[in-house]
C-alpha positions as CSV (number, residue, x, y, z in Angstrom):
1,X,122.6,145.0,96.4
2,X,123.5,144.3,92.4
3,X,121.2,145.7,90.0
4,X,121.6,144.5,86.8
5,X,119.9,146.5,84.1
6,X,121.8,148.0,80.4
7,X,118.6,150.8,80.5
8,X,120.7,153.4,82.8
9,X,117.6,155.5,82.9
10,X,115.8,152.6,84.6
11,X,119.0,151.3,86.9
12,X,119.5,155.1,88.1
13,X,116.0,155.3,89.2
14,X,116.5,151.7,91.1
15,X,119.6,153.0,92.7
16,X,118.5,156.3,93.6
17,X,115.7,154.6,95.7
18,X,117.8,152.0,97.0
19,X,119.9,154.8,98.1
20,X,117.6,156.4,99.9
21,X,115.7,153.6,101.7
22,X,119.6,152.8,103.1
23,X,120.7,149.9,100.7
24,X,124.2,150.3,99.5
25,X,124.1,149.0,95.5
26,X,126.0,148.5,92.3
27,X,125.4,148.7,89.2
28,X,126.5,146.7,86.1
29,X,124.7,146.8,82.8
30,X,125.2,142.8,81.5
31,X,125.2,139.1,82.5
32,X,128.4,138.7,82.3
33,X,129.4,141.7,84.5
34,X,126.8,140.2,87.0
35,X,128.0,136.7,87.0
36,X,132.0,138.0,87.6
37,X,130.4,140.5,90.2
38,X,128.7,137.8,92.3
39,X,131.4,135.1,91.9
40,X,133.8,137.8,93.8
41,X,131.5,139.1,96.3
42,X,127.5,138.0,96.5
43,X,125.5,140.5,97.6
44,X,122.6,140.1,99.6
45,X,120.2,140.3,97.1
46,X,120.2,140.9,93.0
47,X,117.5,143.1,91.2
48,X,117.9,141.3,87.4
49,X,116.4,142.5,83.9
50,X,115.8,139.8,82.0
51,X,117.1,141.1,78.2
52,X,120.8,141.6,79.4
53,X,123.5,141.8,76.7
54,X,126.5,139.7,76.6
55,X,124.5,136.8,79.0
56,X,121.0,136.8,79.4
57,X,118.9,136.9,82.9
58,X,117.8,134.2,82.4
59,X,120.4,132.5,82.1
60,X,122.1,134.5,84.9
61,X,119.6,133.5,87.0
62,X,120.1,129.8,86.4
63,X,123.9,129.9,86.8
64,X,123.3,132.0,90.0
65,X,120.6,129.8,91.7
66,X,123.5,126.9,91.2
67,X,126.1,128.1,93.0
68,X,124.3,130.2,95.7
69,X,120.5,128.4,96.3
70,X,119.7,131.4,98.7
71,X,120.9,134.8,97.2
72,X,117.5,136.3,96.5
73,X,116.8,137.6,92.7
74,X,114.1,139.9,92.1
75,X,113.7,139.7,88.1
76,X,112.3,142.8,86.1
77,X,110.1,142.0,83.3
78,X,108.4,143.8,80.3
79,X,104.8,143.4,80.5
80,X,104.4,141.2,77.4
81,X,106.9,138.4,78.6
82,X,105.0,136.0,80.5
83,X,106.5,133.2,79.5
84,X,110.2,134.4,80.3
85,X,108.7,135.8,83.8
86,X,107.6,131.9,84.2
87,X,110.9,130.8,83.2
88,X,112.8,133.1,85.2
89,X,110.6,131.9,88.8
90,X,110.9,128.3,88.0
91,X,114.7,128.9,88.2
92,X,114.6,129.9,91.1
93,X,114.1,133.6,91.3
94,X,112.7,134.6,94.9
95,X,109.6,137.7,93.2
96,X,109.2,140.1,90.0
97,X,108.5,143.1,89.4
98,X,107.2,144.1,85.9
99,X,108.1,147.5,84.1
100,X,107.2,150.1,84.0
101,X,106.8,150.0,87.6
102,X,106.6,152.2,90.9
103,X,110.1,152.3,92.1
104,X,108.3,152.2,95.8
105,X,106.6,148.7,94.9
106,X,110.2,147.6,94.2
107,X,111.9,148.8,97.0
108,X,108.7,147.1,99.2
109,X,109.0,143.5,97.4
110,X,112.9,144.1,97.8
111,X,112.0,144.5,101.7
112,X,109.9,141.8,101.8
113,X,112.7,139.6,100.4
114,X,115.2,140.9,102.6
115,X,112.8,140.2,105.9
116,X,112.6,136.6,104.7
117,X,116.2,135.6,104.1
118,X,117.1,137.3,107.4
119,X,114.2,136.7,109.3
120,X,115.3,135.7,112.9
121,X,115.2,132.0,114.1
122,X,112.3,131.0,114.9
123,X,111.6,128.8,118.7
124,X,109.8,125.8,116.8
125,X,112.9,123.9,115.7
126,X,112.3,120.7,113.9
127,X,109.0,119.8,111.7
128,X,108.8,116.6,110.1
129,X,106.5,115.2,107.7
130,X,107.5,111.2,106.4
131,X,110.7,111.9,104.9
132,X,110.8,115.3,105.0
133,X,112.6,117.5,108.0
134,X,112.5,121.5,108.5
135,X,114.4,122.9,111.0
136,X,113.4,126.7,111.0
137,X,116.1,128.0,113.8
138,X,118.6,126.5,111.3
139,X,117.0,127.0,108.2
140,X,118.1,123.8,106.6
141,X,115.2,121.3,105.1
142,X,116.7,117.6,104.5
143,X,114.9,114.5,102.7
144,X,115.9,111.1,104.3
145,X,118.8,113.0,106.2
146,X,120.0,115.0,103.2
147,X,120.1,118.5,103.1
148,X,117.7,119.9,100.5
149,X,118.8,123.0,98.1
150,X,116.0,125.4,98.4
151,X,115.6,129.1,97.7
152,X,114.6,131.5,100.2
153,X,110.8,131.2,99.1
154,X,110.9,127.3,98.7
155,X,112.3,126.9,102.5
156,X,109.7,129.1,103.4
157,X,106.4,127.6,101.5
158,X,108.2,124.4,102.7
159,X,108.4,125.5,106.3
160,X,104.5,127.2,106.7
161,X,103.2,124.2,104.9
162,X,104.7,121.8,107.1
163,X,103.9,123.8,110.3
164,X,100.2,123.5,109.2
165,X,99.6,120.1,107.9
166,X,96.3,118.9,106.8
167,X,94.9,122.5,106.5
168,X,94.4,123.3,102.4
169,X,95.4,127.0,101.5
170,X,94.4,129.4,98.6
171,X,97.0,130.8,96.9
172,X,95.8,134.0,98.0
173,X,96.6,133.0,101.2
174,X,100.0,131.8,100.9
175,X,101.1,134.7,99.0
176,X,100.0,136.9,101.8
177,X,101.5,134.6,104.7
178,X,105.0,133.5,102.5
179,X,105.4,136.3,100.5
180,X,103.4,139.0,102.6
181,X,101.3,140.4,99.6
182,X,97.9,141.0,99.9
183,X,97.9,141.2,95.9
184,X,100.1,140.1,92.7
185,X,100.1,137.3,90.6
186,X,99.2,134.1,92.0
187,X,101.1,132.1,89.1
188,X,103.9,132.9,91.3
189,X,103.1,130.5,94.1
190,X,101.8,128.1,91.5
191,X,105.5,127.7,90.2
192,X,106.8,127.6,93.4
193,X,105.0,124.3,94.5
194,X,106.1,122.7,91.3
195,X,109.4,123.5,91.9
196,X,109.1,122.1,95.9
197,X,107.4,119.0,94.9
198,X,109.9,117.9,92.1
199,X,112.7,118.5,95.4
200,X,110.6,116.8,98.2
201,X,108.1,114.4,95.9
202,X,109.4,110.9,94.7
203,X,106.8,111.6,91.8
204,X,106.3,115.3,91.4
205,X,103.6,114.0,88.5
206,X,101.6,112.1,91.5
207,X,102.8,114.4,94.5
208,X,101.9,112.5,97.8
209,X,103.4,115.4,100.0
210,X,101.9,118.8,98.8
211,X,98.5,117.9,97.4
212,X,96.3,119.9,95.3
213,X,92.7,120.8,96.8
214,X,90.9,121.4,93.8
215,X,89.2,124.5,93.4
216,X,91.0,126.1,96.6
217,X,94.8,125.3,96.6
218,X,97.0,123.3,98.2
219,X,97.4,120.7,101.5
220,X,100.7,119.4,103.0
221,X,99.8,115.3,104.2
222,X,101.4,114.2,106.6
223,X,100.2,110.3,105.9
């Protein structure tokens, strides 16, 4: 694990717990540090403040998801920044977690993360729906034969979708079958699909794929 926070009060806490739920971690305290960290040795999953001297998380975040599509990035946000938690999930970051939080609720979405990016093939092999192709043992999604770049949580909202097409979901319900949470913010999932459809739609304006179900959620066609 990196964690990559310049409050050392709030990154000893972080490591402490990681520490003793049996995560081996580092520590650095700006972007920069992060980004030189990562390009030498990812780890399997980053825990990133968003107001970082030197380079900021968001902007780690975006340089990150570039390079390595599924590292998983839990961001920590201050309560009042909305907007930059938005930002940070439509580049890519896998979950958040907003201060002051319970260091348990971290280590728990940091679990849940972990699950999904190492989750064990699954039997069902290849789902198709017109263009698009998800093979779950393999974890790769293509469009017209090439390979999509998807986070962890894309493949996966891509990959339930598709394995139940027709069917309309709340986002309730996808947050508690992709991201196994019975509670958060939905906004969350909502950024998600607009990040899928502008990889998987040819108009992500007029998607023709993952359709909205107004007043519920969202439907995956499959005509």
């Amino acid at each position: 694990m990196l964690v990559v926070d310049d409050d050392l009060t709030v990154a000893g806490v972080v490591m402490g717990y990681l520490d003793r739920a049996g995560h081996q971690a580092m520590h650095v305290a700006d972007g920069q540090k992060a980004l030189d960290a990562i390009a030498a040795e990812p780890p399997d999953l980053v825990v990133l403040d968003l107001m970082l001297p030197e380079v900021d998380g968001l902007e780690v975040c975006r340089r990150v998801r570039a390079q390595h599509p599924q590292l998983p990035i839990i961001m920590l946000t201050a309560l009042g920044e909305a907007d930059e938690r938005i930002a940070g999930l439509e580049l890519g970051a896998d979950d958040y977690v907003t201060k002051p939080f319970s260091p348990r609720e971290l280590i728990l979405r940091i679990e849940s993360v972990l699950r999904r990016a190492s989750a064990a093939p699954e039997p069902s092999g290849v789902l198709s729906a017109g263009s698009i192709s998800v093979d779950t043992a393999a974890r790769i999604a293509t469009r017209d034969g090439t390979e999509l770049s998807l986070t962890t949580r894309e493949f996966d909202l891509l990959a339930y979708l598709i394995a139940h097409p027709g069917r309309a979901f709340s986002r309730a319900e996808l947050m508690q079958h992709v991201w196994g949470w019975t509670f958060g913010d939905q906004s969350t999932v909502t950024v998600h699909v607009r990040r899928l459809r502008e990889k998987v739609e040819d108009d992500p304006a007029d998607p023709s794929l993952i359709k909205t179900v107004w007043g519920i959620g969202y439907r995956l066609e499959t005509s």
